[in-house]
N, C-alpha and C positions, 0 to 999 in steps of 0.2 A: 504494500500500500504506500508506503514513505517513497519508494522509488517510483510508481505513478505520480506520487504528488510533483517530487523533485523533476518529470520532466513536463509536465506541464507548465508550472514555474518558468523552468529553461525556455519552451516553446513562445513564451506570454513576455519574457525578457525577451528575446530574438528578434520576436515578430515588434516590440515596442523601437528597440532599435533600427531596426531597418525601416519603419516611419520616420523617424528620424533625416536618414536619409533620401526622405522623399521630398518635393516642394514644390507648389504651385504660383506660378508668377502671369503677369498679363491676364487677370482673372476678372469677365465683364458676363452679364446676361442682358437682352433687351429687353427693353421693354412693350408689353404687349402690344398689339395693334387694337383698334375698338372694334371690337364684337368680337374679338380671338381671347380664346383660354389658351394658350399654346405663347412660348417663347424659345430662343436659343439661346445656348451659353458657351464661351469662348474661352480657353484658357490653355496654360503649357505646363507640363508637367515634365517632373524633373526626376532623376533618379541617382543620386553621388554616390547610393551604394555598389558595394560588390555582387549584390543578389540580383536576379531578375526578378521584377515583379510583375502581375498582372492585375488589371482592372476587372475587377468584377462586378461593380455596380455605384451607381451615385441615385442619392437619397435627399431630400430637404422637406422640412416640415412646411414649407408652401407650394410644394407640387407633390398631388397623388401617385405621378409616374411621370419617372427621368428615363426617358433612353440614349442612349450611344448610337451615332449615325455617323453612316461616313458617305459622299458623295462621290461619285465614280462617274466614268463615262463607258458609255456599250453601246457598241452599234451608232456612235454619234448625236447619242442622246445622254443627258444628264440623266442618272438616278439616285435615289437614295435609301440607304435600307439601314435596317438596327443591324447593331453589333450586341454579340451576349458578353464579350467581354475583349480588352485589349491588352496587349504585349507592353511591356515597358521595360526594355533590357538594362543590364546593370552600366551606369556610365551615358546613357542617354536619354533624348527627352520627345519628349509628344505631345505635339501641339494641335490644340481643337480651333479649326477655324473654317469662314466662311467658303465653303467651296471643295472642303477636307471633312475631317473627323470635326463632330461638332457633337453639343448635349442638346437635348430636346425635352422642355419641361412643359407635361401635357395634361389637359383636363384642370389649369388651374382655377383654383376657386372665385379669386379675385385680382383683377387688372395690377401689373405691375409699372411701377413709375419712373421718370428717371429720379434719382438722389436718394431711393429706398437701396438697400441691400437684401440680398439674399443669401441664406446659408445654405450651403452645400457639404454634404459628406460623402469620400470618396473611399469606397473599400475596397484595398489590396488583397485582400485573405491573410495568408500565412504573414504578407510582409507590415500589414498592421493597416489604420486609418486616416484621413486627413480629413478636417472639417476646415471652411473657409468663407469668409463671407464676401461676398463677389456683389458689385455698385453695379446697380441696375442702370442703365444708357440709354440714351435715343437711338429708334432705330438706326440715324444719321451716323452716330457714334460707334457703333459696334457692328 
């Protein structure tokens, strides 16, 4: 029992560490349009550690569902489709932006402004969590 507990512990230090290592910079969401429950959100993530990490999902207490999208081109048309999770290698960074990987905050309850923030939480799994609060922008701006 004592040796279960002791690697858990290690697992819960490990994974707290390698957050550590992680960091979000350039961090923006728009703001709605009128008659849209729906917004995106922009930002770059970073990773200093030695581990690879992965994205598994981004959560906020003002959107009932965030998804991961990335835009591509096929057949000479834009598309865009969810992602269930992304790659973040050790040493490199990944950035969400218009026209690329972006977040997608849908079904919200109430219109977002510019000069509000929003909080975001980004779960790694194993390599731990980031929470951020990201300044809501004019569409013009973001």
């Amino acid at each position: 029992m004592k040796t279960a507990i002791s690697l858990l512990l290690a697992l819960f230090a490990a994974a707290e560490l390698s957050a550590a290592d992680l960091s979000i910079s350039d961090a923006r969401v728009r703001e709605t349009l009128p008659g849209q429950a729906i917004s995106a959100g922009y930002l770059t993530l970073v990773n200093q550690g030695a581990a690879d990490c992965q994205l598994l999902a981004v959560t906020s207490p003002v959107a009932p569902r965030i998804e991961m999208h990335e835009h591509s081109h096929h057949h000479g048309q834009m598309r865009m489709r969810a992602v269930a999770a992304l790659s973040l290698p050790a040493g490199q960074s990944l950035t969400f932006e218009s026209g690329g990987y972006h977040l997608m905050l849908l079904d919200l309850p109430a219109p977002l402004r510019p000069g509000e923030s929003v909080t975001l939480r980004f779960d790694f799994g194993p390599c731990g969590a980031l929470e951020e609060a990201f300044p809501v922008v004019a569409v013009t701006d973001g």
